[in-house]
C-alpha positions in Angstrom: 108.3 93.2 85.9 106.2 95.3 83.8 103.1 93.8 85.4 104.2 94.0 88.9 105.5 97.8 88.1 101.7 98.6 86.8 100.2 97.5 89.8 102.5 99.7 92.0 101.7 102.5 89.9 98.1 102.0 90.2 98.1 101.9 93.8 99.9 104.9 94.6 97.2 106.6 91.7 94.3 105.1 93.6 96.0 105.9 97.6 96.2 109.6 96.1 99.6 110.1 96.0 99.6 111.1 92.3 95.7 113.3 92.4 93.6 114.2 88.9 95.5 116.2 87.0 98.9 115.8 89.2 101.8 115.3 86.3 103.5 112.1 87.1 107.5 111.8 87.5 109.7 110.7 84.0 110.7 107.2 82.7 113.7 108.1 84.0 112.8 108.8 87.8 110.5 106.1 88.1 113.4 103.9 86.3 115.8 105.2 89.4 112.6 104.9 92.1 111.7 101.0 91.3 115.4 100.4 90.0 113.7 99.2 86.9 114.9 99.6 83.1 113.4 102.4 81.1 111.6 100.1 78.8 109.7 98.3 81.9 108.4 101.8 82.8 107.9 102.7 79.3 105.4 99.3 79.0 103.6 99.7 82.6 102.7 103.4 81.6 101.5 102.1 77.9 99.4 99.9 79.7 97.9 103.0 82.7 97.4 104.6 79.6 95.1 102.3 77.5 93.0 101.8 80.3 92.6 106.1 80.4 94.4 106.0 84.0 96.5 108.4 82.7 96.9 111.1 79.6 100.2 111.9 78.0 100.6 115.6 76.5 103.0 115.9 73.8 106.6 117.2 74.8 105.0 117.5 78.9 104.8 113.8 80.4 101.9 111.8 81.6 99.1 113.4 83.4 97.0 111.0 85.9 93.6 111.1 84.0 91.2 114.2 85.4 88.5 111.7 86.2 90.2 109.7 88.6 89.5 110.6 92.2 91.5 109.9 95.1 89.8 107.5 98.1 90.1 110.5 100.9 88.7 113.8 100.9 90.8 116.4 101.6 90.2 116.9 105.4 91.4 113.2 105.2 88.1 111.4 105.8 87.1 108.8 103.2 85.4 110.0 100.3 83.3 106.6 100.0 79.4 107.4 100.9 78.0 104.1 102.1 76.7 104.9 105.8 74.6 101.7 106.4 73.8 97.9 105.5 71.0 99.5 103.1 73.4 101.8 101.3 75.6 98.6 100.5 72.1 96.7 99.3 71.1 100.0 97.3 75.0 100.2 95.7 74.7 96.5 94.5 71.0 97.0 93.4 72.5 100.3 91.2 75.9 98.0 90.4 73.8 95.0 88.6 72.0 97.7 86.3 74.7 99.7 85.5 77.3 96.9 85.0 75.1 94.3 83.2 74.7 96.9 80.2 78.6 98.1 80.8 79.3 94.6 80.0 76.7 94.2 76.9 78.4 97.4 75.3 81.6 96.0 76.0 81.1 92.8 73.7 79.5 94.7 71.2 82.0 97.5 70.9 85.1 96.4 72.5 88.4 97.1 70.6 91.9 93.9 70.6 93.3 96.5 72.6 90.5 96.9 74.9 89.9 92.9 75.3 93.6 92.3 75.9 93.7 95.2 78.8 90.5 93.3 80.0 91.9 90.0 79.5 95.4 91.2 81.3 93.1 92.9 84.1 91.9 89.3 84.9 95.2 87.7 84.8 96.2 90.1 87.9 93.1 89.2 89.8 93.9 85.5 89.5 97.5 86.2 90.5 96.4 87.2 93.7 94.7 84.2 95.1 98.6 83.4 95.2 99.7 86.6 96.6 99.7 88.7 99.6 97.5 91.2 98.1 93.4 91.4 98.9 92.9 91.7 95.2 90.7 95.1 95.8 92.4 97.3 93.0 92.7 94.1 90.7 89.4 93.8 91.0 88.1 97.7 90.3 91.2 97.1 87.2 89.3 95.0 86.0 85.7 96.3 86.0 87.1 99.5 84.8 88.8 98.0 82.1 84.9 96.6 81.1 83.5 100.3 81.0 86.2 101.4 79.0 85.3 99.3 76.3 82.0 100.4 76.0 83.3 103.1 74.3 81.2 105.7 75.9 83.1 107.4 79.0 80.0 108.1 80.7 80.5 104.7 81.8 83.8 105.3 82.9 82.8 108.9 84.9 80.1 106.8 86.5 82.3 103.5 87.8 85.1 106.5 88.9 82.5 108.5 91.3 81.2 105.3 93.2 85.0 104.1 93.0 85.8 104.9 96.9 82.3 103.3 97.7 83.1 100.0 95.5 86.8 99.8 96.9 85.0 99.8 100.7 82.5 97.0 100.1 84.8 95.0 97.5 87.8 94.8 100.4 85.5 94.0 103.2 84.0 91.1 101.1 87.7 90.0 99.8 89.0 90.2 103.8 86.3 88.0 104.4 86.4 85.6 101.6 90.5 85.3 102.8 88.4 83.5 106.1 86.1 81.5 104.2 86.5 78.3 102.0 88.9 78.2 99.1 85.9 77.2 96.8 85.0 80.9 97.5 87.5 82.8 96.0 87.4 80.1 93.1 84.2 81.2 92.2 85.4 85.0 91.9 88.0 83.9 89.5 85.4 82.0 87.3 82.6 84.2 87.7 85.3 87.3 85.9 86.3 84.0 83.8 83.1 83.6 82.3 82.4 87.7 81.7 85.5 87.7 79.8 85.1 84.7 77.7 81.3 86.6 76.6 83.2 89.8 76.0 85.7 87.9 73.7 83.1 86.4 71.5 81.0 89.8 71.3 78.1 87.9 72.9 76.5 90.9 74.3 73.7 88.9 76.2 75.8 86.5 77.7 78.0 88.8 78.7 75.1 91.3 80.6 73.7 88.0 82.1 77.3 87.0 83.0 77.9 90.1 85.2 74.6 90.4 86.6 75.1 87.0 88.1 78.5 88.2 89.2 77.2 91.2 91.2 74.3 89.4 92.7 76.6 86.5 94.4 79.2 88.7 95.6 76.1 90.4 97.2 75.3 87.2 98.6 78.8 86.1 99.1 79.0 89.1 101.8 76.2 89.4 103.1 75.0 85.5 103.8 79.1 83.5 103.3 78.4 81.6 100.3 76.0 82.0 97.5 72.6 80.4 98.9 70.2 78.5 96.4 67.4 79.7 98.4 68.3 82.7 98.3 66.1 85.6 96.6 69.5 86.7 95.3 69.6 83.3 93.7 67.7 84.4 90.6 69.2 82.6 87.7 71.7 80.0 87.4 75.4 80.5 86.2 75.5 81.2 82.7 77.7 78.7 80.6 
């Protein structure tokens, strides 16, 4: 309950109900709200809270963290910035940089904590092959929960700013993948298997390599179906 409570929190952070900064309703309200026991709410804000969602300040409440932005801008349009097919190419280009050394710091410097709010991050994404969900804020969860271990919030500021972009291009290519062979979304789920099992033996180069190949065939994943051999995208085989 817990887990499915976290999620519901996190989406009504990420829609921009709750905005930066926005102070965020007691245990005991959200107990009433989700008709939930005070110790469910009490675990799913523990967990908002290790992944810096949200700040608590002593004798106040919980704060939703001041980095987090909200997907619209304020006249309601959407805050992402991705105009064209190029922008999307560019974005993954900047994406397999920035998150191949996000996941490199991440083995090297990750916390328990930090691997277990990883390691739970992944759980949810697998859950929702099985669910009604597309799996797009399970999926940002989870890359966020990779910068965050780094250990240097720079990281974090950076994956927060292109969030509304990332959140575009990820639920386009999950609505499509939802059309596509099962083997598909199979290879999602192993792909965030295999960064995690790198993170969790603080092999650093594995674990860059890892999420560089998991960038580049979602690129191709979108833009060509499947991952093509021939591919120029297709530059190194999966890392085992």
């Amino acid at each position: 309950m817990s887990d499915v409570l976290y999620v519901d929190l996190l989406q009504e952070i990420n829609s921009g109900k709750y905005g930066a900064g926005t102070r965020l309703p007691s245990e005991a309200e959200f107990s009433s709200q989700f008709g939930v026991s005070r110790p469910i709410v009490r675990e799913a804000l523990g967990r908002l809270r290790d992944e810096g969602v949200i700040r608590s300040k002593k004798g106040s409440g919980s704060y939703v963290a001041a980095v987090e932005r909200p997907d619209a801008a304020p006249n309601g349009a959407p805050a992402y910035t991705v105009s064209s097919i190029s922008d999307v190419q560019k974005l993954y280009q900047f994406r397999i940089s920035l998150e191949g050394e996000t996941a490199f710091l991440a083995a090297q410097n990750r916390t328990d904590e930090q691997l277990e709010a990883i390691a739970r991050a992944a759980d949810d994404l697998e859950r929702t092959m099985h669910s009604s969900s597309d799996g797009t804020t399970e999926d940002i969860v989870f890359h966020r929960a990779i910068a965050i271990a780094t250990g240097n919030t720079f990281f974090v500021d950076v994956l927060d700013r292109i969030a509304p972009d990332m959140r575009f291009i990820v639920q386009l290519a999950r609505t499509l993948l939802r059309g596509r062979p099962v083997k598909n979304i199979e290879a999602v789920q192993k792909e965030h298997s295999l960064v995690l099992e790198a993170i969790h033996r603080r092999d650093a180069g594995a674990a860059r390599e890892r999420m560089q190949f998991h960038i580049r065939t979602a690129q191709a994943r979108l833009f060509f179906g499947e991952t093509p051999e021939g591919s120029a995208l297709w530059q190194q085989s999966p890392p085992v």
